[in-house]
N, C-alpha and C positions, 0 to 999 in steps of 0.2 A: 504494500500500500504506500503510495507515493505522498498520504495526508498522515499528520498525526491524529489519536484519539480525538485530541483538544481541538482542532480544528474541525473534522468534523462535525463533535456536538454543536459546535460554536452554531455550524454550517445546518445541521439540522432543527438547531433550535430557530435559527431564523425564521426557515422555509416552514413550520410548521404548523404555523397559523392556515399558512394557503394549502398544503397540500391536508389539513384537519377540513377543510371547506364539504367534502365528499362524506366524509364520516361523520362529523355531524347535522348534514342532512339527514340521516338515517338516526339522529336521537345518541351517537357518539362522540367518542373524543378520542385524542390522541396522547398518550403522556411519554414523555422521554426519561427512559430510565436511566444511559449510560452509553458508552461504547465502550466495546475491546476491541484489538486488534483490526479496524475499520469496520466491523460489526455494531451495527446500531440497533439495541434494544429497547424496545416501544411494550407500552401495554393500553392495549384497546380497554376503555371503559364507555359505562352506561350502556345502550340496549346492544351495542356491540361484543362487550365482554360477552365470553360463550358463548356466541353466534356462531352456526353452524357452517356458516361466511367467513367468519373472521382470518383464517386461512390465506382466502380468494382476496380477502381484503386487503389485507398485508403485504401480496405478492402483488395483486395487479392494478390496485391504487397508490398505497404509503411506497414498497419499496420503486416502483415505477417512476413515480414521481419522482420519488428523491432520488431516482436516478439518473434524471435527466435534468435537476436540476443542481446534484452537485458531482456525482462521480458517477460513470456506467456500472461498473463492477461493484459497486455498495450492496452491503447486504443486507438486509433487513428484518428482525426475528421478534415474533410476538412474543412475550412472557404469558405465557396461558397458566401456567401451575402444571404444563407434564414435560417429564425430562426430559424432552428433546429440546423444548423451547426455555431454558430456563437461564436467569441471569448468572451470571458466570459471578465466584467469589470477589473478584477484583477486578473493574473496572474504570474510566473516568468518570466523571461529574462533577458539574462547575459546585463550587463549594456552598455558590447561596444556593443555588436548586433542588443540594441534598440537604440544607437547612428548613426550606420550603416544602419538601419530598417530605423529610420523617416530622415537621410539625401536622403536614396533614395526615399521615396515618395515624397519629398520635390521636389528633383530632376526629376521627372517625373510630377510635377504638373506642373514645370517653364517651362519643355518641351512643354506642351499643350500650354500653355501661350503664349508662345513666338510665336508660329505662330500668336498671334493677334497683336503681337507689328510692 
């Protein structure tokens, strides 16, 4: 790979608003989890996540897209929760997004939570 990690995200996060434009028509989103190796891991949410599409999605919108618009050979890998797609121990991530990343999971556990308080 001719890009570093950090340029890519960089390069991903930009384009991500436009190339989220498709997926949230359909009631989705798109979230950037990281890159390795010039592997850029995404995780579909809302009526996306577990869609029987999401697959189809990944492959012939997100990584399509972002292939064309930052590198042809990019790869693109849904984090679904089964081990072939899953985020790799170490990766990059700009350091506010994984400040922003774990305050919102954070915030969405205390949600569950709270209905038992």
């Amino acid at each position: 790979m001719i890009f570093s990690d950090e340029d890519i995200y960089k390069a991903v996060k930009h384009y991500l608003p436009q190339v989220n434009e498709y997926v949230k028509s359909h009631g989705g989103a798109i979230k950037l989890l990281g890159v390795k190796d010039g592997t850029v891991y995404i995780e579909l949410t809302g009526s996306c996540h577990g869609c029987s599409m999401s697959l189809m999605t990944t492959k012939m919108v997100v990584q399509k897209q972002l292939r064309e618009l930052i590198y042809p050979e990019l790869l693109v890998i849904n984090v679904d929760g089964t081990e072939q797609n899953r985020l790799p121990e170490e990766y990059y991530i700009d350091k506010q997004d994984e400040i922003e990343l774990n305050k919102s999971t954070k915030d969405k556990l205390f949600d569950k939570i709270k209905k038992f308080l």
